[in-house]
N, C-alpha and C positions, 0 to 999 in steps of 0.2 A: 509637420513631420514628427515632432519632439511630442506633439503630445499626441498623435497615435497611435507612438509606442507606447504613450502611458496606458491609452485605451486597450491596446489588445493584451499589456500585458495586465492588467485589468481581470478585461474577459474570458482570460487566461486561468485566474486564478477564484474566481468565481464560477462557478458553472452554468448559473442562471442569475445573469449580471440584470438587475431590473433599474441601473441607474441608465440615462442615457451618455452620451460621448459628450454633449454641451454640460451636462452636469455636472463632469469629472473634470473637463476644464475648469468651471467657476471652482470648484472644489480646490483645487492645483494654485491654480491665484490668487484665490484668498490666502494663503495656506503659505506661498512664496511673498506675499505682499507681510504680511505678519513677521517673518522672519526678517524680511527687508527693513522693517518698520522698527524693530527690536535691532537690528546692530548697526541703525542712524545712519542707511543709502538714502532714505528716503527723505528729498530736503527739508526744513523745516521743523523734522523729529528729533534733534539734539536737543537736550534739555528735558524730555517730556516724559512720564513715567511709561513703565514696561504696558503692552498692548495687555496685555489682562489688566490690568489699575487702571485701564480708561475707563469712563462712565460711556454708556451704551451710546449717546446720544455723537461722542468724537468719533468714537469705533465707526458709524453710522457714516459721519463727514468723512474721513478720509477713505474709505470703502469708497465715496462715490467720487471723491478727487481723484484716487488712484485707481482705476478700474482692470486698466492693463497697463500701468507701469512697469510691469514684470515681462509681461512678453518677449522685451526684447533680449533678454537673457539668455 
């Protein structure tokens, strides 16, 4: 429900939206997982430097630990 209002308002505001609706999801997730990750919901992450000062290779691990973490929000 939540994210297809992101979608239409999306669709909305482009006129020829060439992303698809799974797209704008993953988009949305990484994007709330980041934020998540940066004010230490996410267990584990205390201690650990800000999500841009990771090396590609953690970005990479916790992307596939957390995938939908966020959903539940």
């Amino acid at each position: 429900m939540y994210n297809e209002r992101i979608y239409n308002a999306y669709k909305a505001a482009v006129p020829t939206p060439q992303r698809s609706k799974k797209a704008i999801e993953d988009k949305l997730a990484s994007l709330l997982e980041m934020c998540d990750f940066n004010a230490n919901r996410i267990r584990g992450s205390t201690g650990k430097p800000n999500w841009f000062e990771l090396p590609k290779s953690e970005m990479k691990q916790l992307r596939l630990l957390y995938p939908r973490a966020l959903q539940t929000l």
